[in-house]
C-alpha positions as CSV (number, residue, x, y, z in Angstrom):
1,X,72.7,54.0,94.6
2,X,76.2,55.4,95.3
3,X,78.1,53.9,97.9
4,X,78.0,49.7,98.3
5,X,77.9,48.9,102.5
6,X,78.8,45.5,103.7
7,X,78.4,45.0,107.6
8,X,81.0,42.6,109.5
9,X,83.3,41.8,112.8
10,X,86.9,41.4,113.2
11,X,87.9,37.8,113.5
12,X,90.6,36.7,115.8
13,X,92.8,35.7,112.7
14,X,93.1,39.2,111.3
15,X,94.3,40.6,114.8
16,X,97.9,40.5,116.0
17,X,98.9,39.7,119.3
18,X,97.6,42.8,121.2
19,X,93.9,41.9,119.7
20,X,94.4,44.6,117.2
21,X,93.9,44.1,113.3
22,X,97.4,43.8,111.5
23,X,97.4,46.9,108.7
24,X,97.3,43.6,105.5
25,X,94.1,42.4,106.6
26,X,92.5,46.2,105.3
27,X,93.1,45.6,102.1
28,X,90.9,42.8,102.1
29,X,88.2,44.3,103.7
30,X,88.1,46.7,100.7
31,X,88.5,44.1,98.4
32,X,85.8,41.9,99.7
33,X,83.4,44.8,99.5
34,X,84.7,45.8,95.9
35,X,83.2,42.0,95.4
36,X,80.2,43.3,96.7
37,X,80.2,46.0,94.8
38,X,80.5,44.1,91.4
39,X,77.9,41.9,92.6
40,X,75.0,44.2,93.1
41,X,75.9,46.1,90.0
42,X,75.2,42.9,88.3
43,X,79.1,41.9,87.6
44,X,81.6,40.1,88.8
45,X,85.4,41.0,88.8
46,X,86.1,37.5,87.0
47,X,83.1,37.2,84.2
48,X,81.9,36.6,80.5
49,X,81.2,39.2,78.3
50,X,80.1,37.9,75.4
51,X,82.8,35.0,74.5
52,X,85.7,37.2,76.5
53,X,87.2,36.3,79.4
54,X,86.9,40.0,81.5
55,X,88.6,40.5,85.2
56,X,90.0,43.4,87.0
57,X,93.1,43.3,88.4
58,X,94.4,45.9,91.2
59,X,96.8,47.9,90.0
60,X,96.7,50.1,93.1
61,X,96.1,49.6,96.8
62,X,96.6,52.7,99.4
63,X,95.6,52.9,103.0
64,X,95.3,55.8,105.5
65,X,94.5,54.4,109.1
66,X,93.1,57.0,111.7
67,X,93.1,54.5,114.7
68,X,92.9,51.0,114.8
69,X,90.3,48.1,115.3
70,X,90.5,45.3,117.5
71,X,89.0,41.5,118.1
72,X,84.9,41.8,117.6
73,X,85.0,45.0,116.3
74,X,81.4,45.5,114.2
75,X,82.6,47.7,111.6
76,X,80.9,49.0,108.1
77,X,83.0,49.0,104.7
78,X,81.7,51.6,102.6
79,X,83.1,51.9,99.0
80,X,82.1,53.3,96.0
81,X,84.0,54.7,92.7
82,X,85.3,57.9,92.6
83,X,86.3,57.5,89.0
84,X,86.0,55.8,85.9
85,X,88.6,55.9,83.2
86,X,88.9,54.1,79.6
87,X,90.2,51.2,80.9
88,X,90.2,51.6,84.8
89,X,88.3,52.0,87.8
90,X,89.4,54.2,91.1
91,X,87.7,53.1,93.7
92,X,87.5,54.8,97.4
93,X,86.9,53.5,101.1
94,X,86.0,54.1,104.4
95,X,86.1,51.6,107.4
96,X,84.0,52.9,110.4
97,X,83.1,51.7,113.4
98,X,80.7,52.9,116.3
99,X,80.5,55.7,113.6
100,X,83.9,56.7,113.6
101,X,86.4,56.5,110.6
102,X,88.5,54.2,111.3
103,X,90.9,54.0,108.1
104,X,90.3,55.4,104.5
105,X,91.8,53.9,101.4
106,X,91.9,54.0,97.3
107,X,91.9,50.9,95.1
108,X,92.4,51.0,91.7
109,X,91.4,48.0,89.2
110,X,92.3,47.6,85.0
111,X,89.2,46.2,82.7
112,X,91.5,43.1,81.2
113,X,90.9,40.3,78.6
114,X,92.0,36.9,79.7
115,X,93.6,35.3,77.2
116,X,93.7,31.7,76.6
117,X,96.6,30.6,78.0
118,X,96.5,33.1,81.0
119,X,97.9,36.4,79.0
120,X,96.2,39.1,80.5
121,X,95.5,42.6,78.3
122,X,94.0,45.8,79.4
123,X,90.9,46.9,77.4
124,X,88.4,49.5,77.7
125,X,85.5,49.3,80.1
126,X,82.6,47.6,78.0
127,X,79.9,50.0,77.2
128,X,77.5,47.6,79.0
129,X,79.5,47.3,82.1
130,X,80.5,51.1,82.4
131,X,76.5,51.7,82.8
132,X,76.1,49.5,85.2
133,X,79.1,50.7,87.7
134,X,78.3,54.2,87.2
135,X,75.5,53.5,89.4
136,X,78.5,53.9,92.2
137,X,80.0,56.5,90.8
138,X,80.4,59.9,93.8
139,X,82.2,62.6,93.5
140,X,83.0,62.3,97.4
């Protein structure tokens, strides 16, 4: 399977004045497709396994932009993982539109328990779910 693709335009909200997308608004790009990700491996990144609590925080978020994207811009997220550790998950990106790059980041996320009361632990990657995101794993 390797990389996860998920197709959408710029809305008006995410642009600044001149029409053009303000630099936040691409971390949520990546994030929404790291959603997307989780979700057609079969996960979420806030689930159950087994009676545990299990989300992924970012612990990581790094952007390099190679020209920008404006108001109705179709553009295609691509992500995948570039690497799986005990307890984390480094994830890459590309933003492209009409086929050109448009800006390529990293985003890393930590496996954690949530405990009642909100306290949130690191844990390693669940056998289970480490099978089912290697299917997104690229050495790109």
């Amino acid at each position: 399977m390797a990389k996860c693709e998920v197709h959408r335009r710029v809305e008006y909200a995410e642009t600044d004045m001149a029409g053009i997308v303000h630099f936040s608004e691409f971390s949520r790009y990546m994030e929404s497709a790291e959603h997307e990700l989780f979700r057609r491996a079969g996960l979420s990144v806030m689930m159950q396994d087994g009676e545990q609590q299990v989300s992924w925080p970012r612990v990581a978020c790094a952007f390099e932009f190679k020209a920008p994207l404006r108001f109705e811009d179709e553009m295609t997220v691509s992500i995948w993982i570039a690497d799986i550790g005990g307890k984390s998950v480094t994830f890459r990106c590309e933003i492209l539109c009409g086929g050109d790059v448009k800006a390529v980041g990293t985003l890393t996320s930590v496996c954690c328990l949530i405990e009642e009361g909100g306290r949130v632990t690191s844990m390693p990657i669940p056998d289970a779910i480490r099978e089912k995101l290697d299917a997104f794993l690229t050495d790109e």
